[in-house]
C-alpha positions, 0 to 999 in steps of 0.5 A: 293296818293303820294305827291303833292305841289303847292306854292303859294306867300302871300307878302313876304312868300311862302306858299307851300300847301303839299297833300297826302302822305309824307314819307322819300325818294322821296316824302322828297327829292322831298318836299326838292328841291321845298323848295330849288328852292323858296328860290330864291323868299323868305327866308320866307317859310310856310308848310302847312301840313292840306292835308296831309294823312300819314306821316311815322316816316321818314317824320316826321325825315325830317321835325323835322331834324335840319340839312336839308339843306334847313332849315339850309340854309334858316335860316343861310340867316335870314329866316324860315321855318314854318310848319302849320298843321291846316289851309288849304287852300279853292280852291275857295279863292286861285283857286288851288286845289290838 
């Protein structure tokens, strides 16, 4: 399965919940830009990483690299970016799935 995302915002924060897959490439350069493109809304981003079903040593270099352009440029504007491994989103509270 490769790599799916839905953004949902709670207050102030973006909260992207990732399914399936993520490796270095294009799943990484795809995760990337959809970061980029809801800094527009916040500077304040979650991760939420419970769905996801492998990570390869890439995909973890991609969310543990200090010098991703998103994290560097949401934190160089006063925000974050946060990684939750382990609270998952139930479809029947948000009414989205993977």
């Amino acid at each position: 399965m490769q790599l799916t995302l839905k953004s949902e915002t709670v207050g102030k924060v973006v909260v992207v919940r990732c399914c399936g897959r993520f490796v270095a490439g294009e799943e990484a350069q795809f995760l990337q830009a959809e970061v980029q493109r809801l800094t527009h809304l916040t500077k304040n981003v979650v991760l939420q990483l419970a769905e996801v079903n492998y990570i390869d040593s890439g995909g973890l270099g991609v969310l543990d690299h200090p010098n991703i352009a998103t994290i560097h440029g949401l934190e160089e504007s006063g925000g974050t970016l946060t990684q939750s491994k382990g609270i998952a989103f139930h479809s029947s509270v948000t009414g989205i799935s993977c």
